[in-house]
N, CA, C and O atoms as a Tripos MOL2 file, in Angstrom:
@<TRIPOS>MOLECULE
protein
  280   279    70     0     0
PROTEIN
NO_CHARGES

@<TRIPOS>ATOM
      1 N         112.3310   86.7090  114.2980 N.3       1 UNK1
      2 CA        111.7390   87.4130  113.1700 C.3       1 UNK1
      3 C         110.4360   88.1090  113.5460 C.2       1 UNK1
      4 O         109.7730   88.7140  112.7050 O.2       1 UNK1
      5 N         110.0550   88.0030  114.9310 N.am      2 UNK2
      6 CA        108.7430   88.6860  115.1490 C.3       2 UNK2
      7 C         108.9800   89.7110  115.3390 C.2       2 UNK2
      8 O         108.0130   90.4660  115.2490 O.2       2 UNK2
      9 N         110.1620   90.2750  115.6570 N.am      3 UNK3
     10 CA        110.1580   92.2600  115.4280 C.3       3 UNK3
     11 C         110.2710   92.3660  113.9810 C.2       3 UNK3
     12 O         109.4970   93.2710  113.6700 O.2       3 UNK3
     13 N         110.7090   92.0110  113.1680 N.am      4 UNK4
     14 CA        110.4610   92.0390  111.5840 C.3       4 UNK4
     15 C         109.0080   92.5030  111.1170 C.2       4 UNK4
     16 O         108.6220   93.5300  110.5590 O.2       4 UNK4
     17 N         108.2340   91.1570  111.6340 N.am      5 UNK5
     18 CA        106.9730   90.8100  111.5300 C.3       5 UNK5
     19 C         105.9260   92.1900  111.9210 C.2       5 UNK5
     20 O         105.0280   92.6550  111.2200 O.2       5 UNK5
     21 N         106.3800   92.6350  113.2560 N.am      6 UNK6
     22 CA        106.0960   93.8060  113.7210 C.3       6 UNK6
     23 C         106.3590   95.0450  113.0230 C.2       6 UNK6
     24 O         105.5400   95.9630  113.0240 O.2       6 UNK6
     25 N         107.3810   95.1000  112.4750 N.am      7 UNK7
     26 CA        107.5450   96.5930  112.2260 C.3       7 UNK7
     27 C         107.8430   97.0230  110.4600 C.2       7 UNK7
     28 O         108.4780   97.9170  109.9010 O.2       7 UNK7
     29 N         106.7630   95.5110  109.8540 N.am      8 UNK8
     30 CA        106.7400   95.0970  108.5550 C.3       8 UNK8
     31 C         105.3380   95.8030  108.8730 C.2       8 UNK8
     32 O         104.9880   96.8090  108.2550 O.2       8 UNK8
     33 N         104.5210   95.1910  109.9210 N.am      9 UNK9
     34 CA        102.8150   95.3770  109.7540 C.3       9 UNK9
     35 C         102.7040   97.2310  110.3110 C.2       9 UNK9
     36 O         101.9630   98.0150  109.7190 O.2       9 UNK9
     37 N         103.4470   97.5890  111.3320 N.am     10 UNK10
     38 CA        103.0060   98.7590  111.2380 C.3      10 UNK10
     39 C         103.4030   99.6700  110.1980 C.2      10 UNK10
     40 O         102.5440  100.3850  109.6820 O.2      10 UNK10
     41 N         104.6580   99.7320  109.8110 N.am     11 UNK11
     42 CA        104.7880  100.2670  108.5610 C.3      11 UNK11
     43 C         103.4580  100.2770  107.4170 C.2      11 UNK11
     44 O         102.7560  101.2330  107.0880 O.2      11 UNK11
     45 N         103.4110   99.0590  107.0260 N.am     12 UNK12
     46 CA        101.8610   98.6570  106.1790 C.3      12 UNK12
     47 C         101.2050   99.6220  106.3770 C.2      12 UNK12
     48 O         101.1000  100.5290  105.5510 O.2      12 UNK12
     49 N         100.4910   99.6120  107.8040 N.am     13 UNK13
     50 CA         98.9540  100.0310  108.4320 C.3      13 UNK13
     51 C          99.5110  101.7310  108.0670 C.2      13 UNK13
     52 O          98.5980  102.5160  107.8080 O.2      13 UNK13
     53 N         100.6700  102.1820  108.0480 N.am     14 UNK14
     54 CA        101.1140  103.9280  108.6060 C.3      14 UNK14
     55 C         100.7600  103.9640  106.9820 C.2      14 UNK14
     56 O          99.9350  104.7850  106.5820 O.2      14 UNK14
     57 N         101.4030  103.0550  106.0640 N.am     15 UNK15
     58 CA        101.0050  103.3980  104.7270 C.3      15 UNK15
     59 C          99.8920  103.5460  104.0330 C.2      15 UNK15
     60 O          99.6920  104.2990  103.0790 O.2      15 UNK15
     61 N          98.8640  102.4780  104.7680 N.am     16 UNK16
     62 CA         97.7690  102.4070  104.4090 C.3      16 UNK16
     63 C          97.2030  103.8330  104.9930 C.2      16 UNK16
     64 O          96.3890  104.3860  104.2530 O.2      16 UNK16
     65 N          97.5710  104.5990  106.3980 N.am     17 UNK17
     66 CA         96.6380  105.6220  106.4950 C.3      17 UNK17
     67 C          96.9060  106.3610  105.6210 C.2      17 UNK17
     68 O          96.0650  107.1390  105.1710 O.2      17 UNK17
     69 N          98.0910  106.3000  105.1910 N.am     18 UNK18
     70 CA         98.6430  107.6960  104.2360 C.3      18 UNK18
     71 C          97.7980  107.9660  102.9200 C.2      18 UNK18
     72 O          97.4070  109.0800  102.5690 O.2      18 UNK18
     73 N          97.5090  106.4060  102.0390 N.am     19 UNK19
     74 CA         96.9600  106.3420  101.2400 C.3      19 UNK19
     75 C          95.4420  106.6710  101.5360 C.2      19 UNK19
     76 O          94.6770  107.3040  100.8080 O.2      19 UNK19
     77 N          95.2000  106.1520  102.6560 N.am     20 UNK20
     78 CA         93.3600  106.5700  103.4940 C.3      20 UNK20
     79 C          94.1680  108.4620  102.9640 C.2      20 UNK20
     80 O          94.4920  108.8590  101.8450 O.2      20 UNK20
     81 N          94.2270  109.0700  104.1040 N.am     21 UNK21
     82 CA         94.3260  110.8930  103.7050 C.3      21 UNK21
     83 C          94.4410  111.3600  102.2910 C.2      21 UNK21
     84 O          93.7380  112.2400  101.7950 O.2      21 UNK21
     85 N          95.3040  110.7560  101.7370 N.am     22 UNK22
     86 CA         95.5040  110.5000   99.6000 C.3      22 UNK22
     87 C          93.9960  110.7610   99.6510 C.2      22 UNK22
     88 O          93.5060  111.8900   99.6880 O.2      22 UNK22
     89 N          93.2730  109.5650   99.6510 N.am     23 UNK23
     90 CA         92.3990  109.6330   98.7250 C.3      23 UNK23
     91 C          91.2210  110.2660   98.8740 C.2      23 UNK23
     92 O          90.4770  110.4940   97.9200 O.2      23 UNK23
     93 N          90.8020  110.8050  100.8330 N.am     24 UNK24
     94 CA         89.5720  111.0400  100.7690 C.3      24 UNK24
     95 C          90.0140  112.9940  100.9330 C.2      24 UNK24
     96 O          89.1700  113.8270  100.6030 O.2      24 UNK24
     97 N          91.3060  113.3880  101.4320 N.am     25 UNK25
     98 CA         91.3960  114.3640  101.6710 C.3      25 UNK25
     99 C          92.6350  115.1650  100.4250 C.2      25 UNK25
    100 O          92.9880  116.3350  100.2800 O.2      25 UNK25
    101 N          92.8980  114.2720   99.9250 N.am     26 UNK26
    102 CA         93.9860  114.9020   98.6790 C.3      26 UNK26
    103 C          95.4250  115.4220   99.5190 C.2      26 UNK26
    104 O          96.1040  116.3430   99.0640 O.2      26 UNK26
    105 N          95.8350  114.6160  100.9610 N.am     27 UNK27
    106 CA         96.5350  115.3150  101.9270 C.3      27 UNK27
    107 C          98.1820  114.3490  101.9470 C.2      27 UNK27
    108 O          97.9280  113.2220  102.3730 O.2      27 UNK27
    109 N          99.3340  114.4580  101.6960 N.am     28 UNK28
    110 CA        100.0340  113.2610  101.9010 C.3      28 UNK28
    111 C         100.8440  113.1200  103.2370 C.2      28 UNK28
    112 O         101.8700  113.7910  103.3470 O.2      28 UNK28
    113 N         100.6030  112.6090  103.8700 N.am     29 UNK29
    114 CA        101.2080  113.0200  105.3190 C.3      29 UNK29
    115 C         102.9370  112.7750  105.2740 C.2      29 UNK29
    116 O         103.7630  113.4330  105.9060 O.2      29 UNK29
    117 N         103.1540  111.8740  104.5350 N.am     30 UNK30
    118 CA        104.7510  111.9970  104.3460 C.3      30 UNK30
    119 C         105.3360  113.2580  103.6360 C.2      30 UNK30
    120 O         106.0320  114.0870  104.2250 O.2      30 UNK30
    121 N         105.0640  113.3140  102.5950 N.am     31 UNK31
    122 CA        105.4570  114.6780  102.0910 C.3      31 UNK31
    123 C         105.2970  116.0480  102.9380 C.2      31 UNK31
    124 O         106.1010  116.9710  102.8040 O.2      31 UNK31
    125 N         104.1970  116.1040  103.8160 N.am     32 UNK32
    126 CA        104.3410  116.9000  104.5310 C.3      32 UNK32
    127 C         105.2760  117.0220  105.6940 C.2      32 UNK32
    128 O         105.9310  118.0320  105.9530 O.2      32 UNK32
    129 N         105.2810  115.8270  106.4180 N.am     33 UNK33
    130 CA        106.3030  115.8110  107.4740 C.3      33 UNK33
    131 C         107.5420  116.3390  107.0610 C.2      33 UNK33
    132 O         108.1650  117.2370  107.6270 O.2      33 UNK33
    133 N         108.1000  115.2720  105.2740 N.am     34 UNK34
    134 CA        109.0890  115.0290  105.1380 C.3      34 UNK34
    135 C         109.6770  115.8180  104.2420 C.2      34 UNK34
    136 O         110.8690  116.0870  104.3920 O.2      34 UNK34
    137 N         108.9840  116.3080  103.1970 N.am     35 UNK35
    138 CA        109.4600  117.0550  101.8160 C.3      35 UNK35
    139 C         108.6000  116.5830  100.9200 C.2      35 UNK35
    140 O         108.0270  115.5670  101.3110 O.2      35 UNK35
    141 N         108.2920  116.9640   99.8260 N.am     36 UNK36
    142 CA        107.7920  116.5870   98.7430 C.3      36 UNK36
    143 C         108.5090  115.8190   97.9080 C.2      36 UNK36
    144 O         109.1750  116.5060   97.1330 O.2      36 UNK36
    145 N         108.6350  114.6430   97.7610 N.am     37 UNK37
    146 CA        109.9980  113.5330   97.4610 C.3      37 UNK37
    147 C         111.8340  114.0230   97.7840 C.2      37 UNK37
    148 O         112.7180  114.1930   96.9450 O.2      37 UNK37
    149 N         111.9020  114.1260   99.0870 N.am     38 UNK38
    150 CA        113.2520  114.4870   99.7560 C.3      38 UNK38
    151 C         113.8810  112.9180   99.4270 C.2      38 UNK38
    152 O         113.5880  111.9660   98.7040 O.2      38 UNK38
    153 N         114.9510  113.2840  100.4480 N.am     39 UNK39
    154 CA        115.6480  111.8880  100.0870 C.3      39 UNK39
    155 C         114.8680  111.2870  101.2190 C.2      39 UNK39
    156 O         114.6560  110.0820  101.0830 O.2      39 UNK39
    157 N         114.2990  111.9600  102.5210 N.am     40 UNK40
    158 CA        113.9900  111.1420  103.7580 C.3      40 UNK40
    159 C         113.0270  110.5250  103.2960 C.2      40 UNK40
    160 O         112.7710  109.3330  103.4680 O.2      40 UNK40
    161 N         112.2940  111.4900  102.5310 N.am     41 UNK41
    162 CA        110.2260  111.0850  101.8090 C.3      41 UNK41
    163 C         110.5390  109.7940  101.0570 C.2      41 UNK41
    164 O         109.7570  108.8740  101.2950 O.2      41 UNK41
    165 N         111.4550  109.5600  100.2580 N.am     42 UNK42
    166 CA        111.6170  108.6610   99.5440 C.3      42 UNK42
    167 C         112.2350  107.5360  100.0730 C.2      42 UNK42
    168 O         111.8510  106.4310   99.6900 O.2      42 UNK42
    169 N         113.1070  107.6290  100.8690 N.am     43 UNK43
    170 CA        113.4660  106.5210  101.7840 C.3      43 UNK43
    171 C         112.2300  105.7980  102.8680 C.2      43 UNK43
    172 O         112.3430  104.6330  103.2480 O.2      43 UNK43
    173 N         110.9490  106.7730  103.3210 N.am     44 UNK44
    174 CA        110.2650  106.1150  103.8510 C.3      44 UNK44
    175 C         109.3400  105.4860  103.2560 C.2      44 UNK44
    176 O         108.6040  104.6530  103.7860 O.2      44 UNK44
    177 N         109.3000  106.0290  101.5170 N.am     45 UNK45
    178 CA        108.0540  105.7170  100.7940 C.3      45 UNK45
    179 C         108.4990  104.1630  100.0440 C.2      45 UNK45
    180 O         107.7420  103.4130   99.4280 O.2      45 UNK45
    181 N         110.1090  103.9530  100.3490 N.am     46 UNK46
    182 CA        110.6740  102.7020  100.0890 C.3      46 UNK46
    183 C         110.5560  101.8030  101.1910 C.2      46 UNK46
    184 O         110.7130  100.5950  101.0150 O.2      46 UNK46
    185 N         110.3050  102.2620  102.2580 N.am     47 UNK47
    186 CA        110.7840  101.4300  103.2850 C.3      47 UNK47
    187 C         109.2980  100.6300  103.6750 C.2      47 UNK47
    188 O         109.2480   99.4880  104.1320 O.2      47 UNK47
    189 N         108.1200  101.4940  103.3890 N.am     48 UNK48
    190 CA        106.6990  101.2590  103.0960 C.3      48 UNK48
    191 C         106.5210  100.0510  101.8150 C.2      48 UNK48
    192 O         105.9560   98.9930  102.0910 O.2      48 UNK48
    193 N         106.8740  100.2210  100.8770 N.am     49 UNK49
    194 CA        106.9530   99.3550  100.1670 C.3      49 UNK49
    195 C         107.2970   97.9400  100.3270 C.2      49 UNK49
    196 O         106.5860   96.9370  100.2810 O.2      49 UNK49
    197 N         108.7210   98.1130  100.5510 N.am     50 UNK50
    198 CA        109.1360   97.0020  100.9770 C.3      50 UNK50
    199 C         108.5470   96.4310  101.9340 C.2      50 UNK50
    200 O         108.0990   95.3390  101.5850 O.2      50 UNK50
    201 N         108.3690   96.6630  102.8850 N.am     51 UNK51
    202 CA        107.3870   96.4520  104.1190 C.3      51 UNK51
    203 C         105.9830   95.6190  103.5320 C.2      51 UNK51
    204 O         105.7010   94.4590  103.8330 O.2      51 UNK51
    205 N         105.2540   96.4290  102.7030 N.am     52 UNK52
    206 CA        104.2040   95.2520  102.0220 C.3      52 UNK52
    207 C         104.6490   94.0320  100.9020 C.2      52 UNK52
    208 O         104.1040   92.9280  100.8740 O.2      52 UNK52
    209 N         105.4500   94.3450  100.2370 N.am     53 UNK53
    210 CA        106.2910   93.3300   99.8450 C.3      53 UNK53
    211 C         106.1800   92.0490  100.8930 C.2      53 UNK53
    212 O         105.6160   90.9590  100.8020 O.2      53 UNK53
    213 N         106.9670   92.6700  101.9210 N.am     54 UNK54
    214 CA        107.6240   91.3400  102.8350 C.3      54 UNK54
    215 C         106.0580   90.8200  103.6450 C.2      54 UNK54
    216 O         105.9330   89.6840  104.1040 O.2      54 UNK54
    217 N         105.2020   91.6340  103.6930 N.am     55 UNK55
    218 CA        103.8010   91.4550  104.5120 C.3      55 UNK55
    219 C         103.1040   90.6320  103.3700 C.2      55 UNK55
    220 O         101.9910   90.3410  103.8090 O.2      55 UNK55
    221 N         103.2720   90.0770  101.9780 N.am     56 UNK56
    222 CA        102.7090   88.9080  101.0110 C.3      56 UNK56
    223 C         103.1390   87.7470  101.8810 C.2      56 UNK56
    224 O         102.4280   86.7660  101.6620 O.2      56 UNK56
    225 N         104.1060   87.5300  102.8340 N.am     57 UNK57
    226 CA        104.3320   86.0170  103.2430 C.3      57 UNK57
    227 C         103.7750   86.0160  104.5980 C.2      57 UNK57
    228 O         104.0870   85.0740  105.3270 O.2      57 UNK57
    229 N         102.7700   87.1950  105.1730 N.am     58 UNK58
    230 CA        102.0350   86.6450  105.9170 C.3      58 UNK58
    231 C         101.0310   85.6010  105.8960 C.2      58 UNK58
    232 O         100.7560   84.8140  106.8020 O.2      58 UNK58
    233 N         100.3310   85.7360  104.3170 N.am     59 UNK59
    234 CA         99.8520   84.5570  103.7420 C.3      59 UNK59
    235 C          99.9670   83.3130  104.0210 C.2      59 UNK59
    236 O          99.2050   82.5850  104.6580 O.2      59 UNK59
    237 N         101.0120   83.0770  103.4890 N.am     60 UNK60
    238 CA        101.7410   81.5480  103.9290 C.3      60 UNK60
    239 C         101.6570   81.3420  105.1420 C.2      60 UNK60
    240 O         101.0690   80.4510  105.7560 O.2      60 UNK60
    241 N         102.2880   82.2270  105.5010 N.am     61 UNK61
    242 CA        102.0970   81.9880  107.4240 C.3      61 UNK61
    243 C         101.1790   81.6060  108.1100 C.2      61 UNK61
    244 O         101.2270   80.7270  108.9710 O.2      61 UNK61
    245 N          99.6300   82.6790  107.5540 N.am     62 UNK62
    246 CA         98.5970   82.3060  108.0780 C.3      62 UNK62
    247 C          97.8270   80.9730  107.9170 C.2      62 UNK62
    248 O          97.1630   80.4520  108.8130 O.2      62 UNK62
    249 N          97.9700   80.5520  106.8450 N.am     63 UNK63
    250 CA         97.8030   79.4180  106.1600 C.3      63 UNK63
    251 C          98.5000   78.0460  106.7720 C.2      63 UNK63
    252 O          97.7280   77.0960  106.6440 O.2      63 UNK63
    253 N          99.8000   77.6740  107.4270 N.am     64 UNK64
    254 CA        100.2520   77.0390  107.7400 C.3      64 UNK64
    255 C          99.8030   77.3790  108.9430 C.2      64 UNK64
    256 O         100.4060   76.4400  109.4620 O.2      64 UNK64
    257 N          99.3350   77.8330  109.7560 N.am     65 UNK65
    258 CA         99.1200   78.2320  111.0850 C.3      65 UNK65
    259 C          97.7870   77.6910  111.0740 C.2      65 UNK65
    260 O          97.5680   76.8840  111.9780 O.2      65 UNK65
    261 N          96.8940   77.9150  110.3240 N.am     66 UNK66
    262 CA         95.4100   77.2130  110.2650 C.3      66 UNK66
    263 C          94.8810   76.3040  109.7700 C.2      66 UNK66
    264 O          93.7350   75.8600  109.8460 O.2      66 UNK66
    265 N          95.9280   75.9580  109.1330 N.am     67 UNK67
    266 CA         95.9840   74.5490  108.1100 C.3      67 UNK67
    267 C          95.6980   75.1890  106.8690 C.2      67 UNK67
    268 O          95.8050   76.3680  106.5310 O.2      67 UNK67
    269 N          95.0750   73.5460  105.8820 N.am     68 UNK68
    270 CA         94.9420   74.0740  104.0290 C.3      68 UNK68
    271 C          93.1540   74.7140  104.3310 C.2      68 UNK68
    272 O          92.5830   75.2560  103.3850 O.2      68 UNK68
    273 N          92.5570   74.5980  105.4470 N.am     69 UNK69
    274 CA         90.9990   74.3810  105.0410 C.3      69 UNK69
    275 C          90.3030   76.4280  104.8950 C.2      69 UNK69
    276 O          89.2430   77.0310  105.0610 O.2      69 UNK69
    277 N          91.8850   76.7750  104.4550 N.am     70 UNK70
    278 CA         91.5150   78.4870  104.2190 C.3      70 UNK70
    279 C          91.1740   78.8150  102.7680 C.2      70 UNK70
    280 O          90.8930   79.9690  102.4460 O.2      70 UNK70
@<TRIPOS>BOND
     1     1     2 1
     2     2     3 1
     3     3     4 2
     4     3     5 am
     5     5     6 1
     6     6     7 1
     7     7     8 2
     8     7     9 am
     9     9    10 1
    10    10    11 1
    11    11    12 2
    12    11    13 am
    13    13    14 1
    14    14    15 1
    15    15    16 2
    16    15    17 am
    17    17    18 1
    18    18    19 1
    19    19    20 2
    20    19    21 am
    21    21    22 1
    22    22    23 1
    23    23    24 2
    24    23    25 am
    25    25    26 1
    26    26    27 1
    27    27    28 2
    28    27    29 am
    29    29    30 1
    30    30    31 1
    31    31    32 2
    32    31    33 am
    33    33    34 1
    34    34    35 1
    35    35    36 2
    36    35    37 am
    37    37    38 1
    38    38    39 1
    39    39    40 2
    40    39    41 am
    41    41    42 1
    42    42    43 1
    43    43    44 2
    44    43    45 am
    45    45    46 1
    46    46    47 1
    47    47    48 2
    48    47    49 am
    49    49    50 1
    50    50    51 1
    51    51    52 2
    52    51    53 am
    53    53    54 1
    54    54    55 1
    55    55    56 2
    56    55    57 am
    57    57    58 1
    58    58    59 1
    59    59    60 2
    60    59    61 am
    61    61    62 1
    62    62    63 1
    63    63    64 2
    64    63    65 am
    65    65    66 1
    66    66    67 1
    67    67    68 2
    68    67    69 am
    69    69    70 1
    70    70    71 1
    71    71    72 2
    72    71    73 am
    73    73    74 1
    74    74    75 1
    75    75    76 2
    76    75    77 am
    77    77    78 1
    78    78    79 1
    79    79    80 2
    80    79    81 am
    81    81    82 1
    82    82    83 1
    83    83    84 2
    84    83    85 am
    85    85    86 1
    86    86    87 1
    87    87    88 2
    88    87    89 am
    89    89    90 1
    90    90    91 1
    91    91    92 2
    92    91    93 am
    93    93    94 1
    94    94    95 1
    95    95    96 2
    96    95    97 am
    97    97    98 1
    98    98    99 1
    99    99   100 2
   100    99   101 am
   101   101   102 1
   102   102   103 1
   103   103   104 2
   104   103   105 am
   105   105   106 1
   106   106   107 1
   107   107   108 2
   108   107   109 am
   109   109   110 1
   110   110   111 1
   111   111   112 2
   112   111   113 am
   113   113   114 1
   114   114   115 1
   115   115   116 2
   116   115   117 am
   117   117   118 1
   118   118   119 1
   119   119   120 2
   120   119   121 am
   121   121   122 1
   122   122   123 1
   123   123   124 2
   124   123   125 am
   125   125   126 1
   126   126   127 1
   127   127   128 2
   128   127   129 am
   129   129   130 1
   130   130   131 1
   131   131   132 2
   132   131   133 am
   133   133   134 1
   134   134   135 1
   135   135   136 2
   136   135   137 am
   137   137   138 1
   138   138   139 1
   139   139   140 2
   140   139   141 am
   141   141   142 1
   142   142   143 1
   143   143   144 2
   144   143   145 am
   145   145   146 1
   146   146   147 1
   147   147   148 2
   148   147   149 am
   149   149   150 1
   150   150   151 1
   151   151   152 2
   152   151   153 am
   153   153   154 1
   154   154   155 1
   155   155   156 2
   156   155   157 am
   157   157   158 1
   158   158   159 1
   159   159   160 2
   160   159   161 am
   161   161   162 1
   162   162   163 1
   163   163   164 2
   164   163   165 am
   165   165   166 1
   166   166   167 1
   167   167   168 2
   168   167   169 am
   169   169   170 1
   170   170   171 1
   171   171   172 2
   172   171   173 am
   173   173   174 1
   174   174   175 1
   175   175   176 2
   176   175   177 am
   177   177   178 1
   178   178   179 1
   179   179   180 2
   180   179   181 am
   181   181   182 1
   182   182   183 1
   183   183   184 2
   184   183   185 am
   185   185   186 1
   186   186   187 1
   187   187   188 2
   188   187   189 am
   189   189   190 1
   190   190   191 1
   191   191   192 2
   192   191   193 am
   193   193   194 1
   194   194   195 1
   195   195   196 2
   196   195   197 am
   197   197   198 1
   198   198   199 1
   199   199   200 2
   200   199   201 am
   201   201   202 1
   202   202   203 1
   203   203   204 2
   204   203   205 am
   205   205   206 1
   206   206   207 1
   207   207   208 2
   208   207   209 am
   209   209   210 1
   210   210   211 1
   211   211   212 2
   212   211   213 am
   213   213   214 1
   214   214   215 1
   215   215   216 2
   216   215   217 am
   217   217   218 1
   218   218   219 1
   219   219   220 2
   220   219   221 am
   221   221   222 1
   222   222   223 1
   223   223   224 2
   224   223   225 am
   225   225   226 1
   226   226   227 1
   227   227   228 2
   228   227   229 am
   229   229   230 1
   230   230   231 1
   231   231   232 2
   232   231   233 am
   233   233   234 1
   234   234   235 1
   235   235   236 2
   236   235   237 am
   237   237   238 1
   238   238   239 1
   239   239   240 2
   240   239   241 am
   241   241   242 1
   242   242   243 1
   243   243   244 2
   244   243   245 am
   245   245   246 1
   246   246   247 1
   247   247   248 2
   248   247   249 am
   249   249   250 1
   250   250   251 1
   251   251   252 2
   252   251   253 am
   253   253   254 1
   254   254   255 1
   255   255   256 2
   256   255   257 am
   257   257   258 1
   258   258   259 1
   259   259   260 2
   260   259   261 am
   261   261   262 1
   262   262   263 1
   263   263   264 2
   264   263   265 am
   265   265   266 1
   266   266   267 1
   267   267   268 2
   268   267   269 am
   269   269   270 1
   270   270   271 1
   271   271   272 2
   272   271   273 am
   273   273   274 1
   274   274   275 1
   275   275   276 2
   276   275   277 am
   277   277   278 1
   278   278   279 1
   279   279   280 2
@<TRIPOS>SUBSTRUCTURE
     1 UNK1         2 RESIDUE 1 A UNK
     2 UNK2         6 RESIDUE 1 A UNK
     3 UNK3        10 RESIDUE 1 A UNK
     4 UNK4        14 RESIDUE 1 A UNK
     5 UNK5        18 RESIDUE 1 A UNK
     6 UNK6        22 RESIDUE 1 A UNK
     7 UNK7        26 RESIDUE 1 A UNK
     8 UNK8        30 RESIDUE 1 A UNK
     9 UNK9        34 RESIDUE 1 A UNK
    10 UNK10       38 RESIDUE 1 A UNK
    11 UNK11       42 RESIDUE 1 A UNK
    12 UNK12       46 RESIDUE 1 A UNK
    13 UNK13       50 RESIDUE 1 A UNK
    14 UNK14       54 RESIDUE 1 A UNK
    15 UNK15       58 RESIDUE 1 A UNK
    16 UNK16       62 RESIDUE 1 A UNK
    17 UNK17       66 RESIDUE 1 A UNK
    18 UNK18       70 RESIDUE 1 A UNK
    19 UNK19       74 RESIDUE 1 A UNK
    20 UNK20       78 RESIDUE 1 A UNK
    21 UNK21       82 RESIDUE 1 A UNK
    22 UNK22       86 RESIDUE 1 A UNK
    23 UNK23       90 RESIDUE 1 A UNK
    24 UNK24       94 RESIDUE 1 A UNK
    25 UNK25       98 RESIDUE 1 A UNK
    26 UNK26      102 RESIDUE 1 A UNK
    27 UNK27      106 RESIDUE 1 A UNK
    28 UNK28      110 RESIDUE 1 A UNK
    29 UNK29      114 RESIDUE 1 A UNK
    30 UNK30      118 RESIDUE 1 A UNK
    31 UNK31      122 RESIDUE 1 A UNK
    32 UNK32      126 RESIDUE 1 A UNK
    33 UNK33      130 RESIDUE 1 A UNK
    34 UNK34      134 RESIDUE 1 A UNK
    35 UNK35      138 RESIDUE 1 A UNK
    36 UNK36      142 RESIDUE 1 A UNK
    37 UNK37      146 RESIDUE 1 A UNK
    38 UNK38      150 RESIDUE 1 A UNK
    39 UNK39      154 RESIDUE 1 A UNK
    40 UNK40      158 RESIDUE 1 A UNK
    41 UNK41      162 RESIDUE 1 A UNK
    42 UNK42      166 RESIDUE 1 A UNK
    43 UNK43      170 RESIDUE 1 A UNK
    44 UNK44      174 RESIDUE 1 A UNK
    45 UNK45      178 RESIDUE 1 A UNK
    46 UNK46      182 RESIDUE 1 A UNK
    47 UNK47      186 RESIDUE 1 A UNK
    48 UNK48      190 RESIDUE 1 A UNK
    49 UNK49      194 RESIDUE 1 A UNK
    50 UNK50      198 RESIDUE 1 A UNK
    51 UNK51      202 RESIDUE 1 A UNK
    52 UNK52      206 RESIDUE 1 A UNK
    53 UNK53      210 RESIDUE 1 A UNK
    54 UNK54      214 RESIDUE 1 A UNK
    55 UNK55      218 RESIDUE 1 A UNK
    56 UNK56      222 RESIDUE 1 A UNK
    57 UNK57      226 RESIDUE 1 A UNK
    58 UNK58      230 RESIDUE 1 A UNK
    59 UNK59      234 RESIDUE 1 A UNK
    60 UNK60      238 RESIDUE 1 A UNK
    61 UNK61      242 RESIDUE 1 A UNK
    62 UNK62      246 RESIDUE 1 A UNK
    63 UNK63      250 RESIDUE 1 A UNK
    64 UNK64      254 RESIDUE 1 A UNK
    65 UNK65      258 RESIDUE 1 A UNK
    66 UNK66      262 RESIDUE 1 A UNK
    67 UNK67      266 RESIDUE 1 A UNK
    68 UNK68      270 RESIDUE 1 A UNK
    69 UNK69      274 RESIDUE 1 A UNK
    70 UNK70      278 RESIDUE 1 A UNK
């Protein structure tokens, strides 16, 4: 599950820049690559999602990894 793990967090981080360009430059880098909600734009803007979705049980993870004293 650590390529999961992997390609859960970069997804995240690619989303998070997207939202970074959103907000300070009004710029969306998916829509540009991709279309302005295409089917591809929307499939990656799902696949981003989901991706932080599944990145909430890093939590747990981290937590059991360091013990309760977090």
């Amino acid at each position: 599950m650590k390529w999961l793990d992997n390609i859960s967090l970069t997804l995240v981080i690619i989303g998070a820049l997207n939202w970074l360009l959103i907000g300070i430059f009004r710029f969306d880098l998916v829509a540009f690559l991709f279309g302005n909600l295409s089917w591809l734009s929307r499939i990656i803007y799902t696949l981003v999602g989901l991706c932080g979705l599944y990145a909430v049980s890093f939590f747990g993870r981290i937590r059991n990894a360091y013990g309760s004293d977090l």
